[in-house]
Backbone as a ProteinNet text record, in pm:
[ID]
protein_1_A
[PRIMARY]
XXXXXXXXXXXXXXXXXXXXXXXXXXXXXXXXXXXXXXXXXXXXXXXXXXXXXXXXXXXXXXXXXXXXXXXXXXXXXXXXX
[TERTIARY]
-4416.5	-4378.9	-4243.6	-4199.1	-4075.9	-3989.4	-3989.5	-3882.3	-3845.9	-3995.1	-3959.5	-3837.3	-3880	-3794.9	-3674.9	-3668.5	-3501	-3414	-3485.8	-3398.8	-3372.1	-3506.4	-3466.5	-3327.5	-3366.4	-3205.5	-3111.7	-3100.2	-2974.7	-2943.5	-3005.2	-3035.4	-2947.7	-2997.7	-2921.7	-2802.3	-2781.3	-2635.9	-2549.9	-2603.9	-2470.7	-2459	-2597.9	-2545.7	-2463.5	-2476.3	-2368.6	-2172.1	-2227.3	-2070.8	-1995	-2103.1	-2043.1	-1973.5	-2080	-2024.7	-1954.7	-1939.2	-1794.2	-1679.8	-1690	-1567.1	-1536.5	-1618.1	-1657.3	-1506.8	-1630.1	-1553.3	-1395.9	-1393.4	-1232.9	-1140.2	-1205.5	-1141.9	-1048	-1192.5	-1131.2	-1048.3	-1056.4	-974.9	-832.7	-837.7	-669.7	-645	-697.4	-662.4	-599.6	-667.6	-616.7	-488.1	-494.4	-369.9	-297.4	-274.8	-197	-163.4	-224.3	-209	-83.7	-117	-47.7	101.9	125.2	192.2	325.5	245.1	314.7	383.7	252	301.2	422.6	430.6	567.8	670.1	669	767.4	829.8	818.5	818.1	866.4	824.6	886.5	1020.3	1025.8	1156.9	1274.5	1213.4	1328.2	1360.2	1293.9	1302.1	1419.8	1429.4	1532	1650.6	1632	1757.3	1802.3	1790.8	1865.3	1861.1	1812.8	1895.2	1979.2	1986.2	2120.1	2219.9	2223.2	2364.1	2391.2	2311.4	2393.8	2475	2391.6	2468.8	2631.4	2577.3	2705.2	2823.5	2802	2848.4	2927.4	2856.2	2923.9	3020.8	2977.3	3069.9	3205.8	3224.5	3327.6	3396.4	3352.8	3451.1	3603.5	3672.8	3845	3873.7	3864.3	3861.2	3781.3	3637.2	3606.3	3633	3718.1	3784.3	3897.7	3943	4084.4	4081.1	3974.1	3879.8	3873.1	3804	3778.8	3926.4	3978.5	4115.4	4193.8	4217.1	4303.1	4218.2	4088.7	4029.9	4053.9	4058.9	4121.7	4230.8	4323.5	4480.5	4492.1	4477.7	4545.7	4636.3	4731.1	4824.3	4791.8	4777.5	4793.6	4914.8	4947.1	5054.3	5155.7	5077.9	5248.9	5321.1	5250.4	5326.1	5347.8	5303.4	5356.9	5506.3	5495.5	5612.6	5553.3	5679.3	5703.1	5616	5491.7	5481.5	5524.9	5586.2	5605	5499.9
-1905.3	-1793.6	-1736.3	-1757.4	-1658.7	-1783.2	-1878.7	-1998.2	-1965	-1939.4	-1909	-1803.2	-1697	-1552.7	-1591	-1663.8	-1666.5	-1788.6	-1885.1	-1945.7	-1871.6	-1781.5	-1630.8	-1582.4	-1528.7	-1426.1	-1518.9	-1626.3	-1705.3	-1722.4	-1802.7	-1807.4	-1671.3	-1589.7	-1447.3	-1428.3	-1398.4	-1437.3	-1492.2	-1655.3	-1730.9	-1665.6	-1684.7	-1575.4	-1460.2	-1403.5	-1292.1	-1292.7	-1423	-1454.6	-1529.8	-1620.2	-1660.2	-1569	-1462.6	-1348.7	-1242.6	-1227.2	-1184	-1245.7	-1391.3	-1470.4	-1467.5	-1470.8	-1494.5	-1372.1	-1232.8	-1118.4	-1123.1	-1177.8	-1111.7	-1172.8	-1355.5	-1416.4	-1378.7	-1337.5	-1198	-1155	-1042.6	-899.5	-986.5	-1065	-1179.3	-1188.2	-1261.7	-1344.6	-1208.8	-1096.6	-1034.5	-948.3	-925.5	-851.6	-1011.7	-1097.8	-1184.6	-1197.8	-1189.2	-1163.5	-1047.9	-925.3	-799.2	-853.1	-922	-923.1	-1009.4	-1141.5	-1202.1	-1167.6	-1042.2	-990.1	-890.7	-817.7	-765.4	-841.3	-957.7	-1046.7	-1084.6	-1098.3	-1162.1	-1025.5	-881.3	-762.5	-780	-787.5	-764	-896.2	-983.8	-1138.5	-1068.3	-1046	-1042.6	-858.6	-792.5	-686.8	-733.5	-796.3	-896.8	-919.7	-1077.1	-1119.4	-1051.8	-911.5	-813.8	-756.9	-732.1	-610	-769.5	-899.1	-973.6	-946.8	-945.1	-1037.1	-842.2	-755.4	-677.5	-632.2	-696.2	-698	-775.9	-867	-1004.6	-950.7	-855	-833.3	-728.8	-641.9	-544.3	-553.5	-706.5	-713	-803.3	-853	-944.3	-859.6	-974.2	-911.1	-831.5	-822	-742.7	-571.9	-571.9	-480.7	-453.5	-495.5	-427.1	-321.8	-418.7	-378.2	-244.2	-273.9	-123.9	-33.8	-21.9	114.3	131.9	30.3	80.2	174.9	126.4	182.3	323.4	357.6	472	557.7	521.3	597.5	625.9	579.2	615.3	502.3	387.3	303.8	241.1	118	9.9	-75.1	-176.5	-364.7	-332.9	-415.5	-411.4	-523	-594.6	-656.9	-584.2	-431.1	-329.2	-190.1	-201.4	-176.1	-1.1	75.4	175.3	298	400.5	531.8	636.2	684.9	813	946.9	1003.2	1124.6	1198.2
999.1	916.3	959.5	1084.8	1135.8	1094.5	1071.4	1030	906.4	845.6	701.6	667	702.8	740.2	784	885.9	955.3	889.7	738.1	658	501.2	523.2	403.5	404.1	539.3	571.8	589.7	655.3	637.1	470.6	425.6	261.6	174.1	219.3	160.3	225.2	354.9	420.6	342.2	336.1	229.7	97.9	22.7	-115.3	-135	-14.2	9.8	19.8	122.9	168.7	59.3	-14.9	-179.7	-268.3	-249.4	-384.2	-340.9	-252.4	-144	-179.7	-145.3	-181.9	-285.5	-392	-533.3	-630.8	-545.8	-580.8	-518.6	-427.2	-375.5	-455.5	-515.8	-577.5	-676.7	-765	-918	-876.1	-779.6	-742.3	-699.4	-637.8	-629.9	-729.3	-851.4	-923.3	-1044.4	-1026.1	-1187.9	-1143.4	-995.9	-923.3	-938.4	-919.1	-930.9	-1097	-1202.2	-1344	-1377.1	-1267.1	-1311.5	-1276.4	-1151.6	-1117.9	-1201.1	-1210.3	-1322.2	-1422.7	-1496.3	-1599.4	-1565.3	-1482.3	-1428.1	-1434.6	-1356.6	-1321.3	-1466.7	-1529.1	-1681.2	-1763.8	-1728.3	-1822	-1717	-1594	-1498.1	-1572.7	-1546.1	-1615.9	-1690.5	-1844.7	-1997	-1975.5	-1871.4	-1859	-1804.2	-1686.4	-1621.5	-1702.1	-1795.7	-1939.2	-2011.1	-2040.7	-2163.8	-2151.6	-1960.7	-1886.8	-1877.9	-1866.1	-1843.3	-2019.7	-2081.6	-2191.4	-2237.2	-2240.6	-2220	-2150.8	-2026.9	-1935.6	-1988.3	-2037	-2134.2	-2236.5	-2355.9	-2434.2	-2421.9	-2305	-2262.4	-2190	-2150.7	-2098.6	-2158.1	-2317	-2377.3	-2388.9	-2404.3	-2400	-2505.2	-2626.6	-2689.7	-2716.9	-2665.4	-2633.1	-2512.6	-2401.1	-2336.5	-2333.3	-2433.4	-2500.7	-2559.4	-2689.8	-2773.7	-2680.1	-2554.5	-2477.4	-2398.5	-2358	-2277.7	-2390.4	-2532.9	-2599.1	-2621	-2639.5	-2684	-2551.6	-2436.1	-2318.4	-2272.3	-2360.4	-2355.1	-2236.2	-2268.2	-2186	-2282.1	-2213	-2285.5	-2220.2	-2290.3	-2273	-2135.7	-2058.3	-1925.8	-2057.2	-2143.4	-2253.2	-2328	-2320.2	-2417.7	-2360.5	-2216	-2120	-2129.1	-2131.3	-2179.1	-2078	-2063	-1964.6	-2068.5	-2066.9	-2162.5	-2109.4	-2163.1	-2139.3	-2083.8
[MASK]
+++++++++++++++++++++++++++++++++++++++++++++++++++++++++++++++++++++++++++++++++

Protein backbone atom coordinates (compact mmCIF):
# COMPACT_ATOMS: atom_id res chain seq x y z
CA UNK A 1 0.00 0.00 0.00
CA UNK A 2 2.85 2.66 0.81
CA UNK A 3 4.31 1.82 -2.87
CA UNK A 4 1.09 2.49 -4.02
CA UNK A 5 1.02 6.05 -2.32
CA UNK A 6 4.67 6.91 -3.04
CA UNK A 7 3.97 6.20 -7.13
CA UNK A 8 0.56 8.38 -6.45
CA UNK A 9 2.54 11.32 -5.33
CA UNK A 10 5.29 10.86 -7.73
CA UNK A 11 2.48 10.40 -10.45
CA UNK A 12 1.06 13.88 -9.37
CA UNK A 13 4.56 15.47 -9.00
CA UNK A 14 5.07 14.91 -12.80
CA UNK A 15 1.49 16.08 -13.65
CA UNK A 16 2.41 19.07 -11.92
CA UNK A 17 5.82 19.72 -13.32
CA UNK A 18 4.07 19.10 -16.92
CA UNK A 19 1.52 21.76 -16.35
CA UNK A 20 4.02 24.08 -14.89
CA UNK A 21 6.00 23.73 -17.96
CA UNK A 22 2.93 23.56 -19.91
CA UNK A 23 1.80 26.99 -18.35
CA UNK A 24 5.10 28.89 -18.50
CA UNK A 25 5.15 27.76 -22.09
CA UNK A 26 1.86 29.96 -22.93
CA UNK A 27 2.99 32.82 -20.69
CA UNK A 28 6.50 32.78 -23.14
CA UNK A 29 4.91 32.20 -26.05
CA UNK A 30 2.06 35.15 -26.00
CA UNK A 31 4.77 37.67 -24.34
CA UNK A 32 6.84 36.56 -27.26
CA UNK A 33 3.58 37.36 -29.68
CA UNK A 34 3.42 40.96 -27.95
CA UNK A 35 6.64 41.42 -28.62
CA UNK A 36 6.76 40.69 -32.21
CA UNK A 37 3.83 42.57 -32.57
CA UNK A 38 5.80 45.68 -31.34
CA UNK A 39 8.70 44.92 -33.34
CA UNK A 40 6.66 45.10 -36.56
CA UNK A 41 4.56 48.61 -35.28
CA UNK A 42 8.50 49.91 -34.51
CA UNK A 43 9.88 48.69 -38.38
CA UNK A 44 6.51 49.86 -40.06
CA UNK A 45 7.56 53.69 -38.04
CA UNK A 46 11.34 53.37 -38.90
CA UNK A 47 10.31 53.13 -42.79
CA UNK A 48 7.70 55.87 -42.44
CA UNK A 49 10.31 58.36 -40.47
CA UNK A 50 13.26 57.44 -43.59
CA UNK A 51 11.02 57.82 -46.32
CA UNK A 52 9.94 60.90 -44.61
CA UNK A 53 13.46 61.89 -44.04
CA UNK A 54 13.83 61.10 -47.87
CA UNK A 55 11.37 63.35 -49.04
CA UNK A 56 12.45 66.08 -46.84
CA UNK A 57 15.70 66.40 -48.06
CA UNK A 58 15.09 66.14 -51.82
CA UNK A 59 16.97 69.15 -53.59
CA UNK A 60 14.27 70.95 -54.44
CA UNK A 61 12.37 70.90 -51.27
CA UNK A 62 15.40 71.99 -49.89
CA UNK A 63 15.63 74.70 -52.02
CA UNK A 64 11.54 75.54 -51.20
CA UNK A 65 12.38 75.97 -47.38
CA UNK A 66 15.87 77.72 -47.90
CA UNK A 67 14.10 80.31 -50.16
CA UNK A 68 10.93 80.58 -47.62
CA UNK A 69 13.76 81.44 -44.97
CA UNK A 70 15.39 84.12 -46.75
CA UNK A 71 18.13 82.10 -47.93
CA UNK A 72 19.95 82.17 -51.68
CA UNK A 73 21.20 79.32 -53.80
CA UNK A 74 25.43 80.19 -53.11
CA UNK A 75 24.89 80.41 -57.61
CA UNK A 76 22.91 83.52 -56.96
CA UNK A 77 24.79 84.27 -54.28
CA UNK A 78 24.50 88.60 -53.65
CA UNK A 79 25.36 91.34 -50.50
CA UNK A 80 21.65 92.11 -48.96
CA UNK A 81 21.40 95.10 -47.45
Amino acid sequence: MRTAWRYGLLYLLALLLVFAAGHRNQVERAHLRALEAQLARLEAREEALRQEGWRRTQPHRVLEWAKAHGFVPMSQGRWSP
